[in-house]
C-alpha positions as CSV (number, residue, x, y, z in Angstrom):
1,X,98.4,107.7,100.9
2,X,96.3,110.4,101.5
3,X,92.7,111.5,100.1
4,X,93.9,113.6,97.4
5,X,96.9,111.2,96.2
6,X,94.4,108.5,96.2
7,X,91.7,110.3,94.0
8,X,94.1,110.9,91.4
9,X,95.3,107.1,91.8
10,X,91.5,106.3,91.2
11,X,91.5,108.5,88.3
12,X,94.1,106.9,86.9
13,X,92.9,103.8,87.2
14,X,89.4,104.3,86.4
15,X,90.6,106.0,83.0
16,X,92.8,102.8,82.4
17,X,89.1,100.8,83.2
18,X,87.5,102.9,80.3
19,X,90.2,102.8,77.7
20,X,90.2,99.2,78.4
21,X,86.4,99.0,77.0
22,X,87.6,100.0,73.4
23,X,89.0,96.2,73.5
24,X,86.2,94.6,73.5
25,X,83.0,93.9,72.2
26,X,79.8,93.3,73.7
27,X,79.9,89.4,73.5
28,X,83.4,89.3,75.1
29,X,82.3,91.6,77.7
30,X,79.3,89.1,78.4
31,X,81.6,85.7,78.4
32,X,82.0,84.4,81.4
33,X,85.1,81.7,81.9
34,X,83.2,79.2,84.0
35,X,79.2,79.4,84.9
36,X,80.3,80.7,88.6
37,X,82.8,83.3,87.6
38,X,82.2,86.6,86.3
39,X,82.3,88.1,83.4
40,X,84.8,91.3,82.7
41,X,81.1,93.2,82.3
42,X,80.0,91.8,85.6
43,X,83.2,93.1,87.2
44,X,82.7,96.9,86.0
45,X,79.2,96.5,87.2
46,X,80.4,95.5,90.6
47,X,83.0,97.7,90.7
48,X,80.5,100.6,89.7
49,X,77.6,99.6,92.1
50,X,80.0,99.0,95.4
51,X,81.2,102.0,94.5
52,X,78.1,104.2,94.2
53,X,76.2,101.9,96.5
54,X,78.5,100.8,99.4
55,X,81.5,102.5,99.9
56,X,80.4,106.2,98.7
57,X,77.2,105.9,100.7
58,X,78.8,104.6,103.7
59,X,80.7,108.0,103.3
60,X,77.8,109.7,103.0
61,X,76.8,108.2,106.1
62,X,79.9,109.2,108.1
63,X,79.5,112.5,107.0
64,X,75.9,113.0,108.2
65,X,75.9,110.7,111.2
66,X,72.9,109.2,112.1
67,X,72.0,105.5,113.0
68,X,74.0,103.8,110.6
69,X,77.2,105.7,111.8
70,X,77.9,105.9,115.0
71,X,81.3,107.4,117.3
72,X,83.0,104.3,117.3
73,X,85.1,102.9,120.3
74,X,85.7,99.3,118.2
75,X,88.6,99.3,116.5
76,X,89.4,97.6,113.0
77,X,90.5,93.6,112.6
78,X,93.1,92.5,112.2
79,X,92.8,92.1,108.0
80,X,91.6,95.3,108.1
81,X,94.4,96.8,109.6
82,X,96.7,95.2,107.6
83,X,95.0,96.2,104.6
84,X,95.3,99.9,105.4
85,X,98.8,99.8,106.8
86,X,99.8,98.0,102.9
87,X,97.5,100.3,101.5
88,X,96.6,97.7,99.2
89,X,94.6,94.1,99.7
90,X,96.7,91.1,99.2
91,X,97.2,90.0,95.2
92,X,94.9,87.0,96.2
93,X,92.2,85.8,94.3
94,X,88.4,86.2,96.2
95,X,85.9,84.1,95.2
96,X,82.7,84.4,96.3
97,X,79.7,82.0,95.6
98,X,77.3,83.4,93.3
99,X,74.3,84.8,95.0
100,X,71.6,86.8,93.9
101,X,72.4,89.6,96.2
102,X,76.3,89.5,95.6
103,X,76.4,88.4,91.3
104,X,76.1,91.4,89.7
105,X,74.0,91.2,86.5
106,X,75.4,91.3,82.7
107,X,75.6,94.9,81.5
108,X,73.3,96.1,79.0
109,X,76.1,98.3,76.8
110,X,79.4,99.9,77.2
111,X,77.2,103.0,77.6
112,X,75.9,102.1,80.8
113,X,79.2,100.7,82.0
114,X,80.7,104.3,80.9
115,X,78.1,106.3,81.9
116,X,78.4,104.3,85.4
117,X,82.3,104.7,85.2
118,X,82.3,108.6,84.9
119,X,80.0,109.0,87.9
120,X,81.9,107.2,90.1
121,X,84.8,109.7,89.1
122,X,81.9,112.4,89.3
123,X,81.2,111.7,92.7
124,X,84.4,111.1,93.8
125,X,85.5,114.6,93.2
126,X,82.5,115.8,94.6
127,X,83.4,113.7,98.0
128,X,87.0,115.0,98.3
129,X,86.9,117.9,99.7
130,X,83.6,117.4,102.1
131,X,86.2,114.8,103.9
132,X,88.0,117.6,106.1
133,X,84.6,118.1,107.7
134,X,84.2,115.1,109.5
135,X,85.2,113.8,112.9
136,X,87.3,110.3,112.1
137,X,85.4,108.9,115.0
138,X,82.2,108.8,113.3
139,X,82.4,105.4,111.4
140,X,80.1,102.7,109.8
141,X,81.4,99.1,110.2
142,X,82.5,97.5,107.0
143,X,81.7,93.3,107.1
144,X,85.2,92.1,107.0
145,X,87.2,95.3,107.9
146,X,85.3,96.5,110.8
147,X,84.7,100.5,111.7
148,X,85.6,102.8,108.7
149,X,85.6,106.6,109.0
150,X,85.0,108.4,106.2
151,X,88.7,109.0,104.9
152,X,89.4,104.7,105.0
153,X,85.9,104.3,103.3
154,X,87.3,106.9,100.6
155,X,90.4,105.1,100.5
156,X,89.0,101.6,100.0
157,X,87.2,102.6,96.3
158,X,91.2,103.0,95.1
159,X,91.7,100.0,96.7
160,X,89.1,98.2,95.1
161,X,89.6,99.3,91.8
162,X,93.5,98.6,91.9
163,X,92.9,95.4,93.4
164,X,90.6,94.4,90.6
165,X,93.0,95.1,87.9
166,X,94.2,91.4,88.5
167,X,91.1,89.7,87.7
168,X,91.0,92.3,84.7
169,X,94.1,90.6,83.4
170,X,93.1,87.0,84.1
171,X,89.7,87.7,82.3
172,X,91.9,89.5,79.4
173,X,94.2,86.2,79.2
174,X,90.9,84.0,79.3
175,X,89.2,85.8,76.4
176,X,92.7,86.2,74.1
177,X,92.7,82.1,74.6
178,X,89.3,82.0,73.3
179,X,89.0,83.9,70.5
């Protein structure tokens, strides 16, 4: 897929994320199926701030190269590989421990999770056509993926978001049980 098929695949989906909010109310939003799994509020908020704060920035860094990106030589692993080859992660489930640094807090209203939502599109649109502009040797590593130039860094937020649609569902199915 390329960068301009995948920004209007993250459109799409992103749009589908904020229709979805009309469904629910604050208190669903906030209910979490077990004390270490999120909440669907938790998972816009992570999706939102990996965004904004991760993957967008770790363009941002291939773009203006400086210590944090460098011209790399290493290549990507293996999962990583396969990940871009699929163009997709696998439909598994990740589960990481909670952790201060990783849980991401409740939200505090659909209007931040919206607001948060739209700027992610915002800035993705902004990011699209910069991409041209930069070598695809200047990469920063990702921690399970290994170097990503700016285009697979780009690439990955679709990824993310589509891959998250699954837990979307289970969280759905969790919350229609427990009415």
């Amino acid at each position: 897929m390329n960068t301009t098929e995948a920004l209007q695949r993250f459109e799409e989906t992103a749009n589908y994320y904020l229709h979805q909010l009309d469904d629910f109310s604050m208190e669903q939003l906030k209910r979490q199926p077990s004390e270490d799994e999120w909440s669907l509020g938790q998972m816009y908020l992570h999706l939102i701030h990996s965004a904004l704060y991760m993957q967008l920035r770790n363009v941002e860094q291939c773009l203006a190269p400086g210590e944090d990106s460098v011209a790399s030589i290493a290549e990507k692993t293996r999962e990583g590989t396969e990940i871009f080859d699929q163009g997709s992660f696998p439909p598994i489930r990740v589960h990481v421990p909670p952790s201060p640094q990783y849980t991401p807090v409740q939200p505090e209203s659909k209007e931040q999770l919206i607001q948060g939502l739209n700027t992610v599109i915002g800035r993705m649109k902004e990011t699209l056509p910069k991409l041209e502009q930069v070598p695809l040797q200047n990469t920063v590593p990702h921690p399970r993926f290994g170097p990503l130039n700016s285009k697979e860094w780009f690439l990955l937020i679709e990824m993310h978001y589509r891959h998250h649609l699954l837990q979307m569902d289970r969280l759905r199915a969790f919350l229609e049980c427990n009415v």
